[in-house]
C-alpha positions as CSV (number, residue, x, y, z in Angstrom):
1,X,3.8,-25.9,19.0
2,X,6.5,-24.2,20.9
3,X,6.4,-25.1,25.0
4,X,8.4,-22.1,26.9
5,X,5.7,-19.4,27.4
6,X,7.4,-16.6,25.9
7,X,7.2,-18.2,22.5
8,X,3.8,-19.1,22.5
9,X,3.1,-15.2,23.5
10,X,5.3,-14.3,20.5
11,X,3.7,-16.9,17.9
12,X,0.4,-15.1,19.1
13,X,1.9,-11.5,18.9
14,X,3.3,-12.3,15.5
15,X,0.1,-13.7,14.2
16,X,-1.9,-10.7,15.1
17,X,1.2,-8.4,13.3
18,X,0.8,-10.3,10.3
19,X,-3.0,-10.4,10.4
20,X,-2.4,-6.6,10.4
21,X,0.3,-6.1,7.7
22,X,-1.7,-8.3,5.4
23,X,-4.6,-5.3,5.8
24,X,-2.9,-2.9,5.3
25,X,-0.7,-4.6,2.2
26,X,-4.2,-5.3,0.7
27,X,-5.5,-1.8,1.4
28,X,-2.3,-0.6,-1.1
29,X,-2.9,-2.9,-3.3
30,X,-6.4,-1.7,-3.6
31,X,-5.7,1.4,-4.6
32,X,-2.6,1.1,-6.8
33,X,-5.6,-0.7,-8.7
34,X,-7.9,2.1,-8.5
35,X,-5.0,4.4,-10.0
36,X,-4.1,1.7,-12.7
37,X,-8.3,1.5,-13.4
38,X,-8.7,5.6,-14.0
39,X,-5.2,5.7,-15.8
40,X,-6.8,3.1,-18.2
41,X,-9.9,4.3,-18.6
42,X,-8.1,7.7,-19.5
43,X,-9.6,9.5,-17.0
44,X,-7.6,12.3,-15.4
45,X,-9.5,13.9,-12.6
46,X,-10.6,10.2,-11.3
47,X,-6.7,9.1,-12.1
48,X,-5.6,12.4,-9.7
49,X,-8.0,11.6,-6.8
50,X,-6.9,7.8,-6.9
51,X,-3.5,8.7,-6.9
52,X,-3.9,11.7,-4.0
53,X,-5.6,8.6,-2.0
54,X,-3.0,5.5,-2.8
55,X,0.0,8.4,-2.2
56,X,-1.6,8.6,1.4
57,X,-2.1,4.8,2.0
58,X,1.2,3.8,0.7
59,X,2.8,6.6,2.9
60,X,1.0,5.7,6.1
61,X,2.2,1.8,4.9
62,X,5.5,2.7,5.0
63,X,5.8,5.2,8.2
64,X,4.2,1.7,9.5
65,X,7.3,-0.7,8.8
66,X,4.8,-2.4,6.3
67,X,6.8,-1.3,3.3
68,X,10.4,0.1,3.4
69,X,10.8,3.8,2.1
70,X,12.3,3.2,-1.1
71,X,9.5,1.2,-2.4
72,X,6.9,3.2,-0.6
73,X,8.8,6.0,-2.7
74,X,9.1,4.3,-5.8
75,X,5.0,2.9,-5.9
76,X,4.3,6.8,-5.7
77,X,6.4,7.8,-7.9
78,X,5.6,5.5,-10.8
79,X,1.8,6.3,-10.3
80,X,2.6,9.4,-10.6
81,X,4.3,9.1,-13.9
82,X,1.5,7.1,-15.1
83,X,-0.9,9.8,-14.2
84,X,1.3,12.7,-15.4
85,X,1.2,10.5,-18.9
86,X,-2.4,11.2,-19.4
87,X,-3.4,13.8,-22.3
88,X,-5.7,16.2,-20.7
């Protein structure tokens, strides 16, 4: 356990921050899954509002700092695929 002050505030701060990442990571995660479930179920309309929500959480994910822009960018854009791949 760290003695000055200052780095007890920030193994505190940092906790929280991670604590916070970690939700929102799992929240992504979530519904990539939801995407991945409608995708393989075949079912396009449920596959389209999955993906309009996980394109909205992985956004907001990476305008946080959580994810950098280029994967935020690439999660969307291979969901998309995926969902563009079903046969209406």
């Amino acid at each position: 356990m760290a003695n000055i002050k200052s780095a007890k505030k920030r193994i505190i701060t940092n906790a929280k921050k991670a604590e916070a990442n970690k939700s929102v990571k799992s929240s992504v995660k979530t519904a990539v899954k939801k995407v991945n479930a409608a995708v393989e179920a075949k079912d396009r309309e449920a596959a389209a509002a999955a993906l309009k929500e996980a394109t909205s959480k992985i956004e907001s994910a990476a305008s946080k700092g959580v994810l950098k822009k280029n994967t935020a960018s690439r999660k969307v854009s291979r969901l998309s695929v995926s969902v563009n791949k079903i046969e209406a």
